[in-house]
Backbone atoms as SQL, in Angstrom:
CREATE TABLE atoms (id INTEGER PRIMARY KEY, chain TEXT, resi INTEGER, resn TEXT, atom TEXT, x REAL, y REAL, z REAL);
INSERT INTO atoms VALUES
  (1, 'A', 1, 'UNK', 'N', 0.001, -3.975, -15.647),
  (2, 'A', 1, 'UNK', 'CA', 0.699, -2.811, -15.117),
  (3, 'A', 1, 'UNK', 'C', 2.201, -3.075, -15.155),
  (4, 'A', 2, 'UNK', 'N', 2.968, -2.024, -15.428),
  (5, 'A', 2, 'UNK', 'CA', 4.048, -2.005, -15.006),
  (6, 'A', 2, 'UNK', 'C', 4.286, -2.305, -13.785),
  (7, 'A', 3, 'UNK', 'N', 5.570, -2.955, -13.111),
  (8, 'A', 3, 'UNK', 'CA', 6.107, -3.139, -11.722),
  (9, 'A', 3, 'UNK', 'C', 7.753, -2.836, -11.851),
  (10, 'A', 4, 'UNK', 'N', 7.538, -1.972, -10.424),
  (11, 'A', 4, 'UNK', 'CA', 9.417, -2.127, -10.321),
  (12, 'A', 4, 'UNK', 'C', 9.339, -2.430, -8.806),
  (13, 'A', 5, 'UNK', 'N', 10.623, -2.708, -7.673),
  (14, 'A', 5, 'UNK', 'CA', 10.612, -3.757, -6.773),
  (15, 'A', 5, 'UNK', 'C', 11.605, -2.355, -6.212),
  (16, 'A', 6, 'UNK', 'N', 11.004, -2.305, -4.503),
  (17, 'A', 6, 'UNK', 'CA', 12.204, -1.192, -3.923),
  (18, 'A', 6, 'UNK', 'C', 13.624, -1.598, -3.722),
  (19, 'A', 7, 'UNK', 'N', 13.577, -2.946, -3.794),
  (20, 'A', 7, 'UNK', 'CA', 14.462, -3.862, -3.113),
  (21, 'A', 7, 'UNK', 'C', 14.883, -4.715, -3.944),
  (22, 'A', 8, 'UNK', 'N', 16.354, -5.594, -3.974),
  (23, 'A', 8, 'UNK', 'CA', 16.337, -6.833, -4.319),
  (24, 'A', 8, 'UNK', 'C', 15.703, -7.772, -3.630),
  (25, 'A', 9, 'UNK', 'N', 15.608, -7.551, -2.339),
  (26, 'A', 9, 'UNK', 'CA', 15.354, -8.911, -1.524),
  (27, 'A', 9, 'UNK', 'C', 13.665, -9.084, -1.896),
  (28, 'A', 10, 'UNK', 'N', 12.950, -7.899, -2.194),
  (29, 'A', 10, 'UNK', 'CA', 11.595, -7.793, -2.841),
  (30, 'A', 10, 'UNK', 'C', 11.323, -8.805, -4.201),
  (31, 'A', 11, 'UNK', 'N', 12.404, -8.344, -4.932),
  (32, 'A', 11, 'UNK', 'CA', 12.322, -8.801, -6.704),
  (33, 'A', 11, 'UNK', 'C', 12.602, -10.480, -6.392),
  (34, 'A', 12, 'UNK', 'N', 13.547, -10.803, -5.618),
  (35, 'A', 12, 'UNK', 'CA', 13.890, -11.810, -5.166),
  (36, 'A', 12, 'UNK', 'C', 13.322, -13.367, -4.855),
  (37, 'A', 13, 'UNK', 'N', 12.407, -12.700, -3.867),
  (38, 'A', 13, 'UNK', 'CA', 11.242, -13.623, -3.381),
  (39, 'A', 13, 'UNK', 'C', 10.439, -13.329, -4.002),
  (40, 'A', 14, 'UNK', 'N', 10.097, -12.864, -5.134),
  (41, 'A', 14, 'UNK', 'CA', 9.128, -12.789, -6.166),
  (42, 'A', 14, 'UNK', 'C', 9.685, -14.201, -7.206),
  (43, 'A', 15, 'UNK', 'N', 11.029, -13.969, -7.368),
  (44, 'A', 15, 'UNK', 'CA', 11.436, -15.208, -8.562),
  (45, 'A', 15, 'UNK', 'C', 11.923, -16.530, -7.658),
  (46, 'A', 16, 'UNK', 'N', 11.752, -16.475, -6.912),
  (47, 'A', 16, 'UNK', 'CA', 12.104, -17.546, -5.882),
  (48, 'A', 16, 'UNK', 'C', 11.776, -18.202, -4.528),
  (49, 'A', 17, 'UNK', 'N', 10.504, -18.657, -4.929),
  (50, 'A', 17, 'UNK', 'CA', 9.619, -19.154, -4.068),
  (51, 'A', 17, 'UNK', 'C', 10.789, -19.765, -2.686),
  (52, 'A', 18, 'UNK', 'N', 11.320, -20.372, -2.498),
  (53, 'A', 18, 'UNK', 'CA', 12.234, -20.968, -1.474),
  (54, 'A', 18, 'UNK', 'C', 12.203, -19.467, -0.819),
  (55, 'A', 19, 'UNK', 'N', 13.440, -18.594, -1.266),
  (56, 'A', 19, 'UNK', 'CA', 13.224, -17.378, -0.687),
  (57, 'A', 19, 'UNK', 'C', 12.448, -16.609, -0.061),
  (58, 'A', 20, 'UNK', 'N', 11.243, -16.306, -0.674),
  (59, 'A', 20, 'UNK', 'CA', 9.690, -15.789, -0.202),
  (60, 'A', 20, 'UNK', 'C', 9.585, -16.634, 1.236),
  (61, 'A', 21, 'UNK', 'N', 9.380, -17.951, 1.115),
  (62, 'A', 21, 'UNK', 'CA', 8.898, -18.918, 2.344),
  (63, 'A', 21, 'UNK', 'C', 10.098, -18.659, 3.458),
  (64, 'A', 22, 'UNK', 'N', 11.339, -18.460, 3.103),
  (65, 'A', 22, 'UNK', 'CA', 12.475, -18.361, 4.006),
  (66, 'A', 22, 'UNK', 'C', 12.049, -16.564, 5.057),
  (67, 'A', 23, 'UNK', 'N', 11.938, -15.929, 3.869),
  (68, 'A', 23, 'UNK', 'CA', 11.725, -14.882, 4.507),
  (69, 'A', 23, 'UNK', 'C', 10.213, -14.267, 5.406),
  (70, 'A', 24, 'UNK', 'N', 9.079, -14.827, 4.829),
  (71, 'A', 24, 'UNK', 'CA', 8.023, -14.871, 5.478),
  (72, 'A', 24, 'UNK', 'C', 7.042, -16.092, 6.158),
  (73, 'A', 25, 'UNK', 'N', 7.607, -17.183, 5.515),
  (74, 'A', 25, 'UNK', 'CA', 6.967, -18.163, 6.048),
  (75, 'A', 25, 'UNK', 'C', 6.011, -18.825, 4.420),
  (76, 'A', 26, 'UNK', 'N', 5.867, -19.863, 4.268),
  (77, 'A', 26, 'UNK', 'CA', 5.650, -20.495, 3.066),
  (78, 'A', 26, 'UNK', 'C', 4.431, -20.047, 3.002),
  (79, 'A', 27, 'UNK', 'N', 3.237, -19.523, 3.862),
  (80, 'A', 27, 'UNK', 'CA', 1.972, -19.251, 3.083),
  (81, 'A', 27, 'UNK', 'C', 1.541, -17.838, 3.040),
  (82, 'A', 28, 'UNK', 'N', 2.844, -16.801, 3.717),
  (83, 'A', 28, 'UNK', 'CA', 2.632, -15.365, 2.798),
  (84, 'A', 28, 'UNK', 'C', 3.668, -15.295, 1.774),
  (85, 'A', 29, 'UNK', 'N', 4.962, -16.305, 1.552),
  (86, 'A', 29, 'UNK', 'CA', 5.948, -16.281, 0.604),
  (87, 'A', 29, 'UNK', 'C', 4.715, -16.576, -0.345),
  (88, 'A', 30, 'UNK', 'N', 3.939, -17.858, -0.681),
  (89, 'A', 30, 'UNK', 'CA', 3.132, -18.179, -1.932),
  (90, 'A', 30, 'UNK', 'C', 2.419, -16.758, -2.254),
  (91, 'A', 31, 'UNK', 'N', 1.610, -16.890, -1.164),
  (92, 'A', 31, 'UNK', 'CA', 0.457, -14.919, -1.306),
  (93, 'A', 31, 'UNK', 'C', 1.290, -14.757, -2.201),
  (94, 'A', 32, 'UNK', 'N', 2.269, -14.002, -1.377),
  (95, 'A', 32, 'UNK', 'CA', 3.130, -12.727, -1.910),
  (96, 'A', 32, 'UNK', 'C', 3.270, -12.871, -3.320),
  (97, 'A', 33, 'UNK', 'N', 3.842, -13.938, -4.087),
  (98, 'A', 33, 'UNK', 'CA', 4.343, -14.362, -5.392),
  (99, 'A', 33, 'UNK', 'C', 2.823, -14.003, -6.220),
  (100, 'A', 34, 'UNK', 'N', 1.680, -14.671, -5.886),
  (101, 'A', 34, 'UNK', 'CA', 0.403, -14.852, -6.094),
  (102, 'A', 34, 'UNK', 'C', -0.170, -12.919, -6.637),
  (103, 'A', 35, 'UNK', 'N', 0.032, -12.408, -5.493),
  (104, 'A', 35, 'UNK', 'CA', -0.318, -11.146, -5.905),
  (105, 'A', 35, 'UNK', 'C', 0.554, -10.365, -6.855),
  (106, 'A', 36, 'UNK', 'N', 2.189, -10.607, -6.532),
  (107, 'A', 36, 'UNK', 'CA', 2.432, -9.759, -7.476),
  (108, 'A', 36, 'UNK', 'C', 2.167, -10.648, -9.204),
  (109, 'A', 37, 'UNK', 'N', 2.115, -11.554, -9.363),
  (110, 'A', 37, 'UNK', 'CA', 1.927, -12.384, -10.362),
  (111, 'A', 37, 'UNK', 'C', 0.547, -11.523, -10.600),
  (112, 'A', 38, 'UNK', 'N', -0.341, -11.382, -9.972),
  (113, 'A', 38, 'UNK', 'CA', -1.828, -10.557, -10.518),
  (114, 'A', 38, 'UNK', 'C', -1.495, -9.203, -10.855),
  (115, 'A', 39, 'UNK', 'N', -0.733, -8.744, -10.188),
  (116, 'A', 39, 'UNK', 'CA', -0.485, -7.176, -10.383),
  (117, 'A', 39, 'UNK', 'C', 0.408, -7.265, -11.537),
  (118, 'A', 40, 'UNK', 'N', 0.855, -7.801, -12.346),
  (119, 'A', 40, 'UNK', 'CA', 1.679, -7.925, -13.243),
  (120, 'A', 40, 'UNK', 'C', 0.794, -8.019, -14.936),
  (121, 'A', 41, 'UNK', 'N', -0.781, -8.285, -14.443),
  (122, 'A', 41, 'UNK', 'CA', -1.627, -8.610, -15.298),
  (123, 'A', 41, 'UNK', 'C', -2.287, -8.263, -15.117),
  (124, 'A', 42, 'UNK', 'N', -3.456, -6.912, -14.226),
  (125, 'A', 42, 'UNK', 'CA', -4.233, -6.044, -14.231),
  (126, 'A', 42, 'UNK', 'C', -3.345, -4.968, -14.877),
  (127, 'A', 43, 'UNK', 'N', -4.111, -3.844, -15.393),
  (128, 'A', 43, 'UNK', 'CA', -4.560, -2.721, -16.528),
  (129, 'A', 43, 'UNK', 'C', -4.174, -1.658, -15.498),
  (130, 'A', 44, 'UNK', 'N', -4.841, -1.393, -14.452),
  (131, 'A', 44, 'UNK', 'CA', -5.173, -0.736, -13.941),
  (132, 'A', 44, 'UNK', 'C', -5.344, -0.689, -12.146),
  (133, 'A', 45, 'UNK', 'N', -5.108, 0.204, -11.324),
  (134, 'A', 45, 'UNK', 'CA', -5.364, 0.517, -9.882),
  (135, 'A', 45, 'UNK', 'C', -6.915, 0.028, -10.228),
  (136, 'A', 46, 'UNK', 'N', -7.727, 0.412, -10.719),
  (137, 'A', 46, 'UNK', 'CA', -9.137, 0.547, -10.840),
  (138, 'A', 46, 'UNK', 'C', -9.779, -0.989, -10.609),
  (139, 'A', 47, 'UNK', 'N', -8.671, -1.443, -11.904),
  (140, 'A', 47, 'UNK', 'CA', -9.442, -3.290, -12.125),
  (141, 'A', 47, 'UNK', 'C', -8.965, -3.986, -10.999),
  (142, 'A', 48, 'UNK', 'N', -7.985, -3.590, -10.243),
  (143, 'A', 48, 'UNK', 'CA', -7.272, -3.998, -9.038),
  (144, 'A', 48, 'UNK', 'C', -8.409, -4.264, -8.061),
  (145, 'A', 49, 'UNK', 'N', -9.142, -2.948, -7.675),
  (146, 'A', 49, 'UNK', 'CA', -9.855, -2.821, -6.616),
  (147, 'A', 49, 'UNK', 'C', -11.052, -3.791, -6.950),
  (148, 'A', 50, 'UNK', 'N', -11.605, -4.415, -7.807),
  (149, 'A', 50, 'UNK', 'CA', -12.777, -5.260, -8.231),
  (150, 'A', 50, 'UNK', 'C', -12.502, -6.760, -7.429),
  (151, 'A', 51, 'UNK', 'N', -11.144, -6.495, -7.335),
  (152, 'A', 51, 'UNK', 'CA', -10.784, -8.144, -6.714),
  (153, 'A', 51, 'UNK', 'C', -10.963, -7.791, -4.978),
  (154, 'A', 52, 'UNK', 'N', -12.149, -8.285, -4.872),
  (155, 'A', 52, 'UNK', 'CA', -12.728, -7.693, -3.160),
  (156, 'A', 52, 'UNK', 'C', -11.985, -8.414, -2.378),
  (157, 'A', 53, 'UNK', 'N', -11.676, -9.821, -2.744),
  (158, 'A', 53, 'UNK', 'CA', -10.943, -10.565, -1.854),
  (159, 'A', 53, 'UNK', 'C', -9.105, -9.969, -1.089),
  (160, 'A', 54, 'UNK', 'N', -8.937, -8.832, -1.934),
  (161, 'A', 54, 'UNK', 'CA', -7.686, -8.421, -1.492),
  (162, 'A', 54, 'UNK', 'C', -7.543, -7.656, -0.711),
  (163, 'A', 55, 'UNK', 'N', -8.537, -6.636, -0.269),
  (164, 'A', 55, 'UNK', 'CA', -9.009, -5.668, 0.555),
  (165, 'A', 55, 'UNK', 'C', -8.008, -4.863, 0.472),
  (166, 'A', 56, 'UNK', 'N', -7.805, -4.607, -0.493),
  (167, 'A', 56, 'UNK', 'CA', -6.674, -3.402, -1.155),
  (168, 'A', 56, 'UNK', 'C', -7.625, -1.813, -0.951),
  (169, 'A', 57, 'UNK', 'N', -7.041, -1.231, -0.236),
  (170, 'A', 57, 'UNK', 'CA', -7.271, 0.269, 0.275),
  (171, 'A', 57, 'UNK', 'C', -6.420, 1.508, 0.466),
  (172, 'A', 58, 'UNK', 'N', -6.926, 2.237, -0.066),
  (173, 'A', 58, 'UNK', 'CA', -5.323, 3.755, 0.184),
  (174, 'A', 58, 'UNK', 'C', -4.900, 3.564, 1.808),
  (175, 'A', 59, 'UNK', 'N', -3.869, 3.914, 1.764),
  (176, 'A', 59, 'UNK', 'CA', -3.161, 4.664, 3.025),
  (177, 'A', 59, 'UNK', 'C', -3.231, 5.969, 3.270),
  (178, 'A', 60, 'UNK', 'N', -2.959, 6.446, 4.427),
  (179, 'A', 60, 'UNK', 'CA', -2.924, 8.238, 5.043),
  (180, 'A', 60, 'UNK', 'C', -1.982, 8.264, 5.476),
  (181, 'A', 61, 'UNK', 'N', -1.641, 9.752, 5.768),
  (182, 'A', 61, 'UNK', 'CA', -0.638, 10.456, 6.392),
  (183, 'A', 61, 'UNK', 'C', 0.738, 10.149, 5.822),
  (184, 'A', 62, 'UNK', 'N', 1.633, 9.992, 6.445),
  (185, 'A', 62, 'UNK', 'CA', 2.911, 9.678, 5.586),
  (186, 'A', 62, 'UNK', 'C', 3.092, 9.062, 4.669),
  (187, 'A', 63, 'UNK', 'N', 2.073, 7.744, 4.469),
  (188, 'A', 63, 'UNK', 'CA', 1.705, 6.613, 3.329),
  (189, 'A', 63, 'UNK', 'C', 0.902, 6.926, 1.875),
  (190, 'A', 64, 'UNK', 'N', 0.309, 8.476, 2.081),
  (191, 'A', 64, 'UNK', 'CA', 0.002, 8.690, 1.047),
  (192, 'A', 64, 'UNK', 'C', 0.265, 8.379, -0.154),
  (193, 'A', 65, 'UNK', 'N', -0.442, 7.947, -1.372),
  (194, 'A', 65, 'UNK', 'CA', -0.002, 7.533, -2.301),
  (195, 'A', 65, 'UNK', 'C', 0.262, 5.805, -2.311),
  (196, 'A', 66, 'UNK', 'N', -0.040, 5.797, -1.322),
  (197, 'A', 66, 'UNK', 'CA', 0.376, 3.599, -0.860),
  (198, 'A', 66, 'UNK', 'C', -0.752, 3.003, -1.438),
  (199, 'A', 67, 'UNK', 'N', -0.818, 2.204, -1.652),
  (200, 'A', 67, 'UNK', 'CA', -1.734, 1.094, -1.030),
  (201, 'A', 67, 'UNK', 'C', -1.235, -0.065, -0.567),
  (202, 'A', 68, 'UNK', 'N', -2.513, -0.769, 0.238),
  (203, 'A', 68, 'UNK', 'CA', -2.497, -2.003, 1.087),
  (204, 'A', 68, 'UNK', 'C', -3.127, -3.107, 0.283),
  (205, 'A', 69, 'UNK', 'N', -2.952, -4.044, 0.364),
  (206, 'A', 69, 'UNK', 'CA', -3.462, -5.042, -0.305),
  (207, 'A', 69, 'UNK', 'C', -3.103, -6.217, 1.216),
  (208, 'A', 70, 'UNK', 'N', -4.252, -7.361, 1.343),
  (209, 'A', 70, 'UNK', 'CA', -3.912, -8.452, 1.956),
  (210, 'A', 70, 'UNK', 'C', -3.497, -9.337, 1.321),
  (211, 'A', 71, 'UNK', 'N', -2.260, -10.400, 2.150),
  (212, 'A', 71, 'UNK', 'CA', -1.568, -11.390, 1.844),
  (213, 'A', 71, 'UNK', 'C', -2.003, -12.499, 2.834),
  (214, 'A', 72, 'UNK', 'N', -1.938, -12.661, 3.865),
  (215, 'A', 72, 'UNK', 'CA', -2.135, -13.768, 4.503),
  (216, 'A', 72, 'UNK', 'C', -2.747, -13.089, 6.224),
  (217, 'A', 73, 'UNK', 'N', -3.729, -13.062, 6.490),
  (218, 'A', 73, 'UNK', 'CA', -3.493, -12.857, 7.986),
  (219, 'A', 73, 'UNK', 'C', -3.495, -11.653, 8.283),
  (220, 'A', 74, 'UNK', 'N', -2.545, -10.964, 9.182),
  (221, 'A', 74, 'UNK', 'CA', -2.434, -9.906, 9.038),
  (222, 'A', 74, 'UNK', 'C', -1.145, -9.400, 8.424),
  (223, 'A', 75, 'UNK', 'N', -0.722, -9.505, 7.537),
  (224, 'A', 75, 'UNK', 'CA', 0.249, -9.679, 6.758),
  (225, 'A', 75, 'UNK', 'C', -0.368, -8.949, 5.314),
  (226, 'A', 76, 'UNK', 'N', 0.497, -7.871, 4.948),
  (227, 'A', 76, 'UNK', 'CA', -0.137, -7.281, 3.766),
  (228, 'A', 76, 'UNK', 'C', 0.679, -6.943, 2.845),
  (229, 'A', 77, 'UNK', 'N', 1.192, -6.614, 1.371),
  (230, 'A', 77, 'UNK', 'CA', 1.764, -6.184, 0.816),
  (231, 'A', 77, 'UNK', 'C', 1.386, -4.751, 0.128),
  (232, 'A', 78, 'UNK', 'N', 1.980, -3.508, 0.429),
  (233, 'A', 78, 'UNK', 'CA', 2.094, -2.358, 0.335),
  (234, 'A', 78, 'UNK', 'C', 2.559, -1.856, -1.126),
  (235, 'A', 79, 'UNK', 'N', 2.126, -1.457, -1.934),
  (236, 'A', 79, 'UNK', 'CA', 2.450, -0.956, -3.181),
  (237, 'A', 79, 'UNK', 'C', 2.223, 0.374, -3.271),
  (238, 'A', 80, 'UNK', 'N', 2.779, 1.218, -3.534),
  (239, 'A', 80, 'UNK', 'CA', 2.705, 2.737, -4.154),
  (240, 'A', 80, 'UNK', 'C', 2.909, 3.257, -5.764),
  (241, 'A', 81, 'UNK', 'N', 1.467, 3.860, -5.698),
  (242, 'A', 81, 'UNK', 'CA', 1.277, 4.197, -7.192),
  (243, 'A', 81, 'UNK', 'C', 2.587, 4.670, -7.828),
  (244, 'A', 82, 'UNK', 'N', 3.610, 4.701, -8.821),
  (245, 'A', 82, 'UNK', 'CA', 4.344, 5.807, -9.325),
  (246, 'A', 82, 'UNK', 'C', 3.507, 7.070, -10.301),
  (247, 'A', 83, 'UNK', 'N', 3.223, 6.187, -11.023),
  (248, 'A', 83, 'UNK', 'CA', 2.062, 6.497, -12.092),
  (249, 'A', 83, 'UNK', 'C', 1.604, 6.172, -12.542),
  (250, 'A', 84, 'UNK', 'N', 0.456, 6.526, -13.958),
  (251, 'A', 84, 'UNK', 'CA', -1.069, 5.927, -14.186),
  (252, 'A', 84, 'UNK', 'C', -0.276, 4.251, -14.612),
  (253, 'A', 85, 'UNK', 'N', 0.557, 3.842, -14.758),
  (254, 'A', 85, 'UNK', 'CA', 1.156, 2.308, -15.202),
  (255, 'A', 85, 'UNK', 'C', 1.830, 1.538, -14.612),
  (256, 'A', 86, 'UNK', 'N', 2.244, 2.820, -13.248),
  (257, 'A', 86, 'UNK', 'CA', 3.265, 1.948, -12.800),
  (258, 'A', 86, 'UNK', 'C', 3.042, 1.872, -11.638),
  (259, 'A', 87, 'UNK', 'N', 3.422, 0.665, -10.826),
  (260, 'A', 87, 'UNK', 'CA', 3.476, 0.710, -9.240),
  (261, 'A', 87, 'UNK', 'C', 4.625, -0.168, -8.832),
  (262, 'A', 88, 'UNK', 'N', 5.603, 0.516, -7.594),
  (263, 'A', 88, 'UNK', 'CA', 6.318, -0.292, -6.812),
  (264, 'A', 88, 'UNK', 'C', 6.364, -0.852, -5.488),
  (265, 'A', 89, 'UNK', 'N', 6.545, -2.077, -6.020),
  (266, 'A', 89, 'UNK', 'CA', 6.969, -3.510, -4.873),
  (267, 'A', 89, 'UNK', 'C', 7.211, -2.465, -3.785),
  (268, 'A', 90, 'UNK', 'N', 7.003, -2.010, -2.218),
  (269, 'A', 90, 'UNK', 'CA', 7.288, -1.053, -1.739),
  (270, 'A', 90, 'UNK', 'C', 7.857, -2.211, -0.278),
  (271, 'A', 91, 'UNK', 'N', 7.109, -3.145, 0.297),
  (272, 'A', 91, 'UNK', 'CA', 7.292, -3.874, 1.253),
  (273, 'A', 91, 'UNK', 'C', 5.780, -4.773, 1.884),
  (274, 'A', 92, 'UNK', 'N', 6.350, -6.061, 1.943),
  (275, 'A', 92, 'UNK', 'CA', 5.548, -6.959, 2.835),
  (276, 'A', 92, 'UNK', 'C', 5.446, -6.712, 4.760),
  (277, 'A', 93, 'UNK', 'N', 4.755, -6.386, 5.493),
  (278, 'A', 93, 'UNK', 'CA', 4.484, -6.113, 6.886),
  (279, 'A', 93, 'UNK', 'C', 3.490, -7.122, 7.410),
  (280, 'A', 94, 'UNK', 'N', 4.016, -6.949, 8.496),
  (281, 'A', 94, 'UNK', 'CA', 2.897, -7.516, 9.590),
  (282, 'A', 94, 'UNK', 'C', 1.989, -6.273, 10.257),
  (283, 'A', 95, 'UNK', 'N', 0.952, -6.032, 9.546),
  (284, 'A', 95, 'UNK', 'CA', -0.114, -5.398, 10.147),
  (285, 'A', 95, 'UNK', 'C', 0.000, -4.684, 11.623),
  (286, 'A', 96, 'UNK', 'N', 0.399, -3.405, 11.756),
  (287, 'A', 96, 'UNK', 'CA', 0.634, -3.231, 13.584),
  (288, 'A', 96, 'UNK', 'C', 1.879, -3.931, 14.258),
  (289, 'A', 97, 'UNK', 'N', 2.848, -4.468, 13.303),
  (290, 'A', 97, 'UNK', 'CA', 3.954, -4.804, 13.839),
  (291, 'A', 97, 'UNK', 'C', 3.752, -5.982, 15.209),
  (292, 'A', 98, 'UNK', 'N', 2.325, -6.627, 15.089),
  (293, 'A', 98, 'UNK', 'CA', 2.198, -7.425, 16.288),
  (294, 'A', 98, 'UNK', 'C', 2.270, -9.019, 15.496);
């Protein structure tokens, strides 16, 4: 798939593991790198969802168009479709902000 990043600080800690760990902590900085490194090499939203271990699921209401994917915990990385090729880096969260 195509990827574009909302953010620098997104694209960032993608090419720079130190960064990632600075900003989330070294074992959702790795995730994080980990998934988008997969999303960079699936086809498809479709072949995405086969990987059960990610528990990647749509969003509602304002998030429409999102998805969730897990990173570590409750810690998830959020991607939104653009179109049938493309999806953007949208933001890493803590699940419920707790």
């Amino acid at each position: 798939m195509d990827l574009t990043f909302a953010s620098r600080q997104l694209e960032r800690c993608y090419t720079d593991e130190v960064e990632a760990a600075r900003t989330w902590g070294p074992q959702v900085g790795r995730r994080y790198i980990e998934r988008v490194t997969l999303l960079y090499k699936v086809r498809s939203l479709q072949e995405l969802m086969t990987f059960r271990a990610l528990r990647l699921h749509p969003l509602k209401g304002d998030r429409a168009n999102q998805w969730a994917m897990m990173l570590q915990g409750r810690w998830r990385l959020i991607v939104e479709l653009q179109d049938a090729r493309t999806l953007v880096i949208r933001e890493v969260t803590n699940h419920y902000g707790d």
